[in-house]
Each structure stands twice: as C-alpha cells, then as structure tokens.
C-alpha positions as CSV (number, residue, x, y, z in Angstrom):
1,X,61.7,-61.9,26.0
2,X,58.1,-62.4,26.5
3,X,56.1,-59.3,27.3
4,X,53.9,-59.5,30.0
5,X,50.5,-57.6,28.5
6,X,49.7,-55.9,25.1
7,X,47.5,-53.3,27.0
8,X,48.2,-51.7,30.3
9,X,46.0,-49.4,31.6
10,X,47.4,-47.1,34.7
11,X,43.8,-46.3,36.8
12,X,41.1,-48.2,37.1
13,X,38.2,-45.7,37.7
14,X,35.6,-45.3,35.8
15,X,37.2,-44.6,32.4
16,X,40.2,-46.8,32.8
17,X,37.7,-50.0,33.8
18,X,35.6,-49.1,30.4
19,X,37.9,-49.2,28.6
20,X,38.9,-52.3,30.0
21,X,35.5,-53.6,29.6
22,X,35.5,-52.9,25.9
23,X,38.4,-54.2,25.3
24,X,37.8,-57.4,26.7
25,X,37.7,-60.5,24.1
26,X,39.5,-58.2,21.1
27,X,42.6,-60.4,21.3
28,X,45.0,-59.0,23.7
29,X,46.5,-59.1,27.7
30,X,45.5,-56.3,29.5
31,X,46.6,-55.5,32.7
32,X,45.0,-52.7,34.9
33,X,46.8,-51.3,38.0
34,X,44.7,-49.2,40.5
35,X,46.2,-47.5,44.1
36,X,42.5,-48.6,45.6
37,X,41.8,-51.9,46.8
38,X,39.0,-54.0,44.7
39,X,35.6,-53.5,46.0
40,X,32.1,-53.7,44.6
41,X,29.7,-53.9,48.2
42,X,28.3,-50.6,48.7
43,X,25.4,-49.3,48.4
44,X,23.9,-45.7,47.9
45,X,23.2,-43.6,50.5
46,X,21.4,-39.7,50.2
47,X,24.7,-37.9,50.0
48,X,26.4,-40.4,47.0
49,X,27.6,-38.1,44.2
50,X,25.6,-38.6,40.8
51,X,27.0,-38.3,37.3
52,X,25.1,-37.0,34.1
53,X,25.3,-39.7,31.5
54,X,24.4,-38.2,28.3
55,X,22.3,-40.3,25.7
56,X,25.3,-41.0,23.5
57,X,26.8,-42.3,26.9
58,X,24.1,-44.5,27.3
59,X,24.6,-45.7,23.5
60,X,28.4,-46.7,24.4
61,X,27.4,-48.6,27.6
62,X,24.4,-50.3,25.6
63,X,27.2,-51.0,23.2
64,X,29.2,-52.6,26.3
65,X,26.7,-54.9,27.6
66,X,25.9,-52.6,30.5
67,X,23.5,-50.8,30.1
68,X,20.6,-53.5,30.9
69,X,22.1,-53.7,34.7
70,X,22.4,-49.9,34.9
71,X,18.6,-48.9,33.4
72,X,16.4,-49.2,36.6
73,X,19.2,-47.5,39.1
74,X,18.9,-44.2,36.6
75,X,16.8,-41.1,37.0
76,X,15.9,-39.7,33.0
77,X,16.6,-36.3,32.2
78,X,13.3,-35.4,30.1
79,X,14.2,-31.3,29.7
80,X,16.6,-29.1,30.4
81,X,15.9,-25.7,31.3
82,X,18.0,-22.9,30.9
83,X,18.0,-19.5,32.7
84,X,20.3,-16.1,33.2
85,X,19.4,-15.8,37.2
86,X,17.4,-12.1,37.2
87,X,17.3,-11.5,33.4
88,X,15.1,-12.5,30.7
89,X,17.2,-15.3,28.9
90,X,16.0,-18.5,28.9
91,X,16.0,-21.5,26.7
92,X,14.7,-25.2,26.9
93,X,15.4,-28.6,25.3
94,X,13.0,-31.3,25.4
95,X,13.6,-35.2,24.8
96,X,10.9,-35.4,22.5
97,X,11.7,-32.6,20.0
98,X,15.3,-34.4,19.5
99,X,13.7,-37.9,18.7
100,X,14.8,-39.9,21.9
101,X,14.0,-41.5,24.9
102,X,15.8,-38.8,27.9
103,X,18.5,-36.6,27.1
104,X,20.3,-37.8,29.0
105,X,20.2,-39.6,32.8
106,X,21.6,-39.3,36.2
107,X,22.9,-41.8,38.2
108,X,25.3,-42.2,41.2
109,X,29.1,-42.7,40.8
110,X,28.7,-45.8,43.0
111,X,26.3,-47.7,41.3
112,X,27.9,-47.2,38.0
113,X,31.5,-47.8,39.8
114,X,29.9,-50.7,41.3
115,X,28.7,-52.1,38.0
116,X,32.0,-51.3,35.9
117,X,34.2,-52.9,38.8
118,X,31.9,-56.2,38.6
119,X,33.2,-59.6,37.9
120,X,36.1,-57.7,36.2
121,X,38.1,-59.6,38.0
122,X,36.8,-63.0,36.6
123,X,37.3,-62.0,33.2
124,X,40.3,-64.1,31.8
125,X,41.6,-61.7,29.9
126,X,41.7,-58.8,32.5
127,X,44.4,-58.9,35.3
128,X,43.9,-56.3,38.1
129,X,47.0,-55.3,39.8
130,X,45.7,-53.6,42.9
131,X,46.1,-51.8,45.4
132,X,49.2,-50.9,43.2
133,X,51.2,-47.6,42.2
134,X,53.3,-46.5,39.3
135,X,56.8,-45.4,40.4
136,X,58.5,-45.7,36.9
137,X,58.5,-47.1,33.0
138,X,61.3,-46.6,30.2
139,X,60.0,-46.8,26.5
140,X,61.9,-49.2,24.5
141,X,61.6,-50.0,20.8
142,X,59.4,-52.6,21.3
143,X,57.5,-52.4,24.7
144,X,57.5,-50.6,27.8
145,X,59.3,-51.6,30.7
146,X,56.8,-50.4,33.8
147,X,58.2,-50.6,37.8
148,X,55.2,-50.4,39.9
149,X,55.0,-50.8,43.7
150,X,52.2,-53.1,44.6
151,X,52.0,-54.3,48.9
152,X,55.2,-52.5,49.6
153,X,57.1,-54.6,47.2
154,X,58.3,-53.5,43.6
155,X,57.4,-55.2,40.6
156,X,58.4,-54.9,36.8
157,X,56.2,-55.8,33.9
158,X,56.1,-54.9,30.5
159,X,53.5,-53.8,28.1
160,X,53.1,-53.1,24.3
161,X,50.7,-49.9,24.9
162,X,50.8,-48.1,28.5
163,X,47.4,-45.9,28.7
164,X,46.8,-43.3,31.5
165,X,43.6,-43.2,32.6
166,X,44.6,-42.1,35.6
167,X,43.3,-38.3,36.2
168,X,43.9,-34.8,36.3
169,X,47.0,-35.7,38.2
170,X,48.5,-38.0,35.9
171,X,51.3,-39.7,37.2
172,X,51.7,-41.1,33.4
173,X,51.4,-37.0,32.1
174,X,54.0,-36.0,34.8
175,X,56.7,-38.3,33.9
176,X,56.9,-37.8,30.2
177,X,56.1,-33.8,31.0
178,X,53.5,-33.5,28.6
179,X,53.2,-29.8,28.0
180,X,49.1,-28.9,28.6
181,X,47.2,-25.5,29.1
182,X,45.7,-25.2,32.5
183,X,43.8,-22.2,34.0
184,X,42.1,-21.6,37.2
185,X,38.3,-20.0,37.1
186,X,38.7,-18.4,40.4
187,X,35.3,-20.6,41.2
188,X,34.4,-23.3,43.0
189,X,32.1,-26.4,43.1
190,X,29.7,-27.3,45.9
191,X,28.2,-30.2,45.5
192,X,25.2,-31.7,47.6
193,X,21.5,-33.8,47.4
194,X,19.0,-31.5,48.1
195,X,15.1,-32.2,48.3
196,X,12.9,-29.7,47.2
197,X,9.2,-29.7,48.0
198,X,7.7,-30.2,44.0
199,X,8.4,-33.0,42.0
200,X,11.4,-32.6,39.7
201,X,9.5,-34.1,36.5
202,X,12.6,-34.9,35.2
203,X,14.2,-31.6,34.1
204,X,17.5,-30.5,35.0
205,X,18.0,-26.8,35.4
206,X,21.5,-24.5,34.7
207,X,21.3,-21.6,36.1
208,X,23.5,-18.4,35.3
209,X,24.0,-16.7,38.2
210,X,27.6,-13.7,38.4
211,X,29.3,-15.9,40.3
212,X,29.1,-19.3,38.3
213,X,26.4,-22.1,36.8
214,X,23.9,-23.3,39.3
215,X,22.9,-26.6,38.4
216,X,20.0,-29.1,39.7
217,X,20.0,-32.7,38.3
218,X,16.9,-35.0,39.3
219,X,17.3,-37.9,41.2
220,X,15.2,-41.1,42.5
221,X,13.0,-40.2,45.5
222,X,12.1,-36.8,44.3
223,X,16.1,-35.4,45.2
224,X,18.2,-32.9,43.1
225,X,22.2,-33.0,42.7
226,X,22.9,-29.5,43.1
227,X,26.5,-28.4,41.7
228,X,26.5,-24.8,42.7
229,X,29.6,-23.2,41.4
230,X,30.7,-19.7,43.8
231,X,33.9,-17.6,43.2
232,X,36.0,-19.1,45.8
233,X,36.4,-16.4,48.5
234,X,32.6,-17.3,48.8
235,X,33.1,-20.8,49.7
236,X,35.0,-21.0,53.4
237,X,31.5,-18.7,54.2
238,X,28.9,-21.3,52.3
239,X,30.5,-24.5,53.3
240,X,30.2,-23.0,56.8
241,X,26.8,-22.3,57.3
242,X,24.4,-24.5,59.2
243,X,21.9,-26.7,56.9
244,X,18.6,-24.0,57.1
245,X,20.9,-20.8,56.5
246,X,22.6,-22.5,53.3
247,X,19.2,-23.6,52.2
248,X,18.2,-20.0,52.6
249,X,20.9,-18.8,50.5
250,X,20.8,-21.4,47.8
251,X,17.1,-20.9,47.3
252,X,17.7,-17.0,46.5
253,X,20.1,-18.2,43.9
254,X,18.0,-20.8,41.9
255,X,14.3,-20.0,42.9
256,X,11.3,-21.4,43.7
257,X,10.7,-23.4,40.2
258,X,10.5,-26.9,42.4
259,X,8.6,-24.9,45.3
260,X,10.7,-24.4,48.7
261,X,14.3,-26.7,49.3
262,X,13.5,-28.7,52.2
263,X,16.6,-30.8,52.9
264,X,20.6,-30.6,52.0
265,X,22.7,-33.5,52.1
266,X,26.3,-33.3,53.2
267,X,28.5,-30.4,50.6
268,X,31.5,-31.6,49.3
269,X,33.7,-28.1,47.2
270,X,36.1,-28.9,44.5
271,X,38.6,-25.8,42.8
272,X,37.6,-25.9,38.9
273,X,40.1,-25.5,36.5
274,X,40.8,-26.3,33.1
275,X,43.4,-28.5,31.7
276,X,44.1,-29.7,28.0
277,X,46.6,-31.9,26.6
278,X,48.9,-30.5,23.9
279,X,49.8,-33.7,23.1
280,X,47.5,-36.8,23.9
281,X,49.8,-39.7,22.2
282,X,53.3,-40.8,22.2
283,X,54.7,-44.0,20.7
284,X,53.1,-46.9,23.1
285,X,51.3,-44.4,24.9
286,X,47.5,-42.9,25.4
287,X,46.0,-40.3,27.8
288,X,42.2,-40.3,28.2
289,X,39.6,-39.0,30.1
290,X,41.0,-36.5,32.7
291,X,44.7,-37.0,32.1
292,X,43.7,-35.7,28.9
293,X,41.3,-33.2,30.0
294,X,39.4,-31.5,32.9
295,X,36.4,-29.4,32.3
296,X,34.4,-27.0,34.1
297,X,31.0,-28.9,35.1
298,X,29.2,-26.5,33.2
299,X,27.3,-28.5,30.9
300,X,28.3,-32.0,33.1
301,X,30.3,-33.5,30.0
302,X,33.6,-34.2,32.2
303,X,32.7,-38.2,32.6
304,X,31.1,-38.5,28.9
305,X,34.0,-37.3,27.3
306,X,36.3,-39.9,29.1
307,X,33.7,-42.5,28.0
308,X,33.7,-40.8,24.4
309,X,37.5,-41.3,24.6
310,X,37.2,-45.2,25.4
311,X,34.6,-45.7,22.6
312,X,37.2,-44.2,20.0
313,X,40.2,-46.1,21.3
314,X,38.4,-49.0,21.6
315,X,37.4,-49.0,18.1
316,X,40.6,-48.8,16.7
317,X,42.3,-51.0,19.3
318,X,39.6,-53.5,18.6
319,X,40.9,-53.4,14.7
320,X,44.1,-53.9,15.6
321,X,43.6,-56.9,17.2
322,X,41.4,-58.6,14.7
323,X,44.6,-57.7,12.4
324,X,47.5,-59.2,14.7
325,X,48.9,-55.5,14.8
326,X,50.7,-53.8,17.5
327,X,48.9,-52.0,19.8
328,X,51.6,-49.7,20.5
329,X,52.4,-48.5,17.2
330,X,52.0,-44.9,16.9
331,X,49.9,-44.9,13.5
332,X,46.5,-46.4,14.9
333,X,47.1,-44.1,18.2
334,X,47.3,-41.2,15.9
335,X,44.2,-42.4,14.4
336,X,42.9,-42.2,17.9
337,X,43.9,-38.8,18.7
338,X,42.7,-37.5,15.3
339,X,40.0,-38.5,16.0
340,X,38.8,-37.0,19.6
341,X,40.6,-33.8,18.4
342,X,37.5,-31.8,17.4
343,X,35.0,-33.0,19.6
344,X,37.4,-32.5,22.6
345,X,37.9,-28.9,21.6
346,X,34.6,-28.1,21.1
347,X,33.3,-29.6,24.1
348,X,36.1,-27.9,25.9
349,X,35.5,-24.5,24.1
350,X,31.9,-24.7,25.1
351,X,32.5,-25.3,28.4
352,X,35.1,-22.1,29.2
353,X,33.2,-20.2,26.9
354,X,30.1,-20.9,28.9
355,X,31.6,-20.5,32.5
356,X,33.9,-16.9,31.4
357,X,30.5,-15.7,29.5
358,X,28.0,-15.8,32.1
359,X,30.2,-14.6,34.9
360,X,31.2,-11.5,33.1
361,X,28.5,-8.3,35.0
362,X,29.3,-6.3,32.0
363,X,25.6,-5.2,30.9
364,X,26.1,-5.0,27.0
365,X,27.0,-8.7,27.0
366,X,25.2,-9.5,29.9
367,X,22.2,-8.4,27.5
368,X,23.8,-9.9,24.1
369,X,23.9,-13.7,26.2
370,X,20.3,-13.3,27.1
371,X,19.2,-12.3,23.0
372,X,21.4,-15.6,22.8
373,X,19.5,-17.7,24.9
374,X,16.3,-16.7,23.4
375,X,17.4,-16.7,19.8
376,X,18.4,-20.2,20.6
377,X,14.9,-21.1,22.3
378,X,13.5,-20.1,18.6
379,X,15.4,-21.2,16.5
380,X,15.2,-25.8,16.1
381,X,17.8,-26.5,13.9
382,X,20.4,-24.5,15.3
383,X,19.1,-26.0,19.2
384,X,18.8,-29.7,17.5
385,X,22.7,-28.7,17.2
386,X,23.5,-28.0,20.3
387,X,21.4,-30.8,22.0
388,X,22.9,-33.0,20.1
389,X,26.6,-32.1,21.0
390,X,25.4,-32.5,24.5
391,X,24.2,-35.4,24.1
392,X,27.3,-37.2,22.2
393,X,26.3,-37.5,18.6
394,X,28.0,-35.0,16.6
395,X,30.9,-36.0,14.4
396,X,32.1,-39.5,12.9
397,X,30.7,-41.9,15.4
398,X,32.8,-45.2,17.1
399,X,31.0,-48.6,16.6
400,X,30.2,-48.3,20.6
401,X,29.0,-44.8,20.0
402,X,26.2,-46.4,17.7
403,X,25.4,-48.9,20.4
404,X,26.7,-51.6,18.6
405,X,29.3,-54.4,20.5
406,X,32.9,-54.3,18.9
407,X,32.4,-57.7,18.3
C-alpha cells in the first residue's frame, strides 16, 4: 500500500510552516494540515502583535533562506535593560559586549506569518491540507493511518512521521494522553503598542514589578510592545479602564525612562501557565514548539524555542533523508529529543524561576534578587552566559542554528 506522505505535520503556524520550510528539498512528502484558511494579504497595522526573535533565531531563518525578506520589516534590539521596579537591582546587556549585530529583534507575527506562509503552496514538495482538522490516527507498524475532516467531508491519509506542531492545546498531545506538568501563575498578560514620547534607541526593558515582569520591546515608528504581566484579579479592572487612565497606571509601573506614554493601542490579556512534556516522542511521532512546551513570556523565548525545536529536527530529519531512512523510526527521533532536552529545561527553569522570584514581597529575597542583579551587571563572563542563552547559542548547535542551509 502506498503511503501517502513521509512527513505530516498537524498545524501550520509559525513553527509547523518552518519546519516545513526546512524540510523542503531533503527527500521526502510532506503534508501540512491547518484549521485556517491559506492567506498571505495583510498588512500591519498599530495594534499587530510583535515577536522577539533572538539572534540565534535569526541565524536559523538566515539558515532558511528567509532572513533577506524579513531584515528591513525588523526593529534591532541593541540593549536590554534590566530593573527590580523601586529597588536598587539593575543589570544591562549590550549587543556590542557579546560580539554581534542586535541581540535580538522584534518584528510582527504577521509579517513573519506572512513570509513563512509564502509561496509554500508552490513548493512541489509541500501539500497544504487546509482549512482542515484532525479527528483521528491509529499507529501501525509501518505508518500512521490519520482521518481528518477537511470542507465538512472526512479524509484518510497516511504518513511515516505525524509531528504536532499544533499548540498548547494539542489535539496530537490529547489523543495519545501524553502525561505533562502544567501550573497556573495566578498572572496574566496584557499585551498592547504603546508610544512613548523619547525615542526607544533600541533597548528593550524587563521590569520586575510584585505583581509580574513588565516588559517594553521597541518597534518601527518610535512604538513599544508592552507585555505587562498583573495577578489576574487585577486584570477585569485594567482591561477596563479608558485609554488616558491605563496610561496613567502603566506609567507608575515602568517609569519615565522613555519620557511620558502618549498613546496605547488596543490590549489584548492571555492566562500564563506553564506546561512541559514528560514525554516529547513516540514511535512515528514529534511534539514541538508549544505542544511541547508553553512558557511564561518572561524572557520572550516562547516562539525561539519552537524555532530551536525545528532547527534540531530538521537536522536530523534532513540526515535521514540523505540516507533513505525512515523518518518514523524512533531512534533518530530520540536523537531529537535528546537533544532539546537541556536547553528546554533550562530555558524553561529560567523562565518560572524568573516569574515565582520576582513576585515573591518577601524582603530577604527581595534584597538577595537585587545583589543578583548587580553581581550579574559586574560580573562579564558569567553575563556573556546568560546573554548568550537568550540569545540561542548555548549547547551543541543544529547546522541551521549556525546559519548554514541543510543542504
């Protein structure tokens, strides 16, 4: 019986059309199925919702091709400066000190959605099944049988390797029950645009604050992403408030480092949690990005992470194919999850560790985080550490990673 793709990869967001992207001309089928119609025509507007792309995201998408179409529509993150709101702490990391071009950048979710989604469907080797839903698969010896509902009518393929890339609601996770951790932080996310009255000059500021991480991204047009994260009986009151009154608030939070905040976009709020795989392969399946994982937004590492994920199964993929192998068999997707282990746990460590740590009021670590923050402002090697797990580059690195093609 002929098998209908070697590669099938449930979501095509962001993460599940990179790694379709990468994958692209290594030697196999792939199929993609998405519940969202194809589209590519919109533009930005004030209110679109930016992403941090770290520099080692930047390597992969260089590594992808992409990177050339995405360079002008991305703000560069020169510093980042961190703070404990009302307390002494403080640190700063600076592009130049770590040997780069930005630390990272900022761009919107629509332009980089717009350039992933791009002429994928005029790649021979790609096959987009959308709008389409999975309803079922079975796992047989040799492939999986998938039953998807695509325009009201079902549909069965089959595939050698099924890979959710499909969110922190996996439909893929849910039906094999995949045990995972998960835990609420009691916190929310607002995120808007705001325009401040100075110039941004490229930095980024996280702000501790006892209810959560304040963070301002800079943007083109002298805007700032804010992601403000509240304890979530404070939210229903925030999200309520008329523009002036939240910009009132919001300023006695963060400051007046980029002068008075002059103008708030429309506020979107998103419950944080934390969720983490306990197992991240099965025979002829894959979970990455967030049906692996979801991360406070902390340190913004949610979306490189997923890419991080693509670059490392894409590597190994990309060696299968070369060799005729099987996709699907569980040894090279061990590989794969050997391989994200540590970084995934770091990054995720960091990111609780950050979010429970600076929340806590008690005043002997409340004045132990800010010795940390300066310690850490004096001491290069051990920031050139920590900038460099934000940025991507710690541990054995994927050929994408580098920002080399797999080809």
């Amino acid at each position: 019986m002929s098998i209908d793709y070697d590669i099938l990869i449930i979501g095509g967001g962001m993460v599940g059309a990179s790694l379709a992207r990468s994958l692209s001309g290594q030697g196999f089928r792939i199929g993609v199925v998405e519940a969202f119609p194809y589209t590519s025509d919109s533009q930005p507007s004030y209110d679109d919702r930016v992403l941090a792309l770290s520099w080692g995201s930047r390597l992969i998408l260089q590594g992808m091709g992409l990177w050339e179409g995405l360079e002008a529509e991305v703000e560069p993150i020169g510093d980042i400066h961190i703070s404990d709101r009302g307390h002494f702490g403080f640190t700063r990391l600076n592009h130049r000190q770590e040997g780069v071009d930005a630390l990272g950048y900022v761009v919107t979710a629509k332009v980089l959605g717009k350039l992933l989604l791009k002429g994928l469907d005029k790649i021979p080797d790609i096959e987009l099944l959308c709008p389409a839903r999975l309803e079922s698969f079975r796992i047989k010896e040799s492939d999986i049988g998938v039953s998807l509902e695509q325009s009201g009518a079902k549909q069965s393929v089959s595939t050698r390797l099924l890979v959710a890339a499909d969110g922190s609601n996996s439909r893929v996770r849910q039906l094999l029950s995949i045990p995972y951790r998960e835990s609420s932080y009691g916190q929310t996310a607002i995120i808007a645009n705001v325009s401040p009255e100075r110039a941004h000059g490229g930095t980024a500021y996280e702000r501790f604050t006892d209810s959560g991480p304040l963070a301002m991204l800079p943007m083109s047009e002298g805007r700032c992403s804010l992601v403000w994260t509240a304890r979530d009986e404070q939210v229903p009151e925030l999200m309520a408030l008329a523009d002036a009154d939240f910009l009132t608030c919001l300023q006695d939070r963060f400051g007046f480092r980029l002068g008075r905040l002059q103008r708030v976009g429309s506020r979107v709020a998103y419950p944080l949690r934390l969720l983490q795989v306990k197992e991240q392969v099965r025979p002829r399946i894959a979970l990455i990005g967030n049906a692996a994982h979801a991360l406070h937004p902390v340190t913004g590492q949610g979306f490189n992470l997923g890419l991080r994920d693509v670059a490392a199964l894409a590597d190994i993929l990309s060696d299968v194919g070369a060799s005729k192998g099987d996709p699907g068999d569980l040894a090279h997707l061990q590989g794969y999850a050997d391989w994200r282990r540590q970084d995934q746990n770091q990054v995720t460590m960091i990111t609780d560790s950050l979010a429970r740590l600076f929340a806590n009021p008690w005043p002997p670590l409340r004045m132990a985080r800010n010795l940390g923050l300066v310690s850490l402002d004096l001491m290069p090697g051990l920031k050139h550490q920590v900038a460099r797990q934000f940025m991507g580059l710690n541990g054995k690195l994927p050929r994408l990673s580098r920002g080399l093609p797999l080809v």
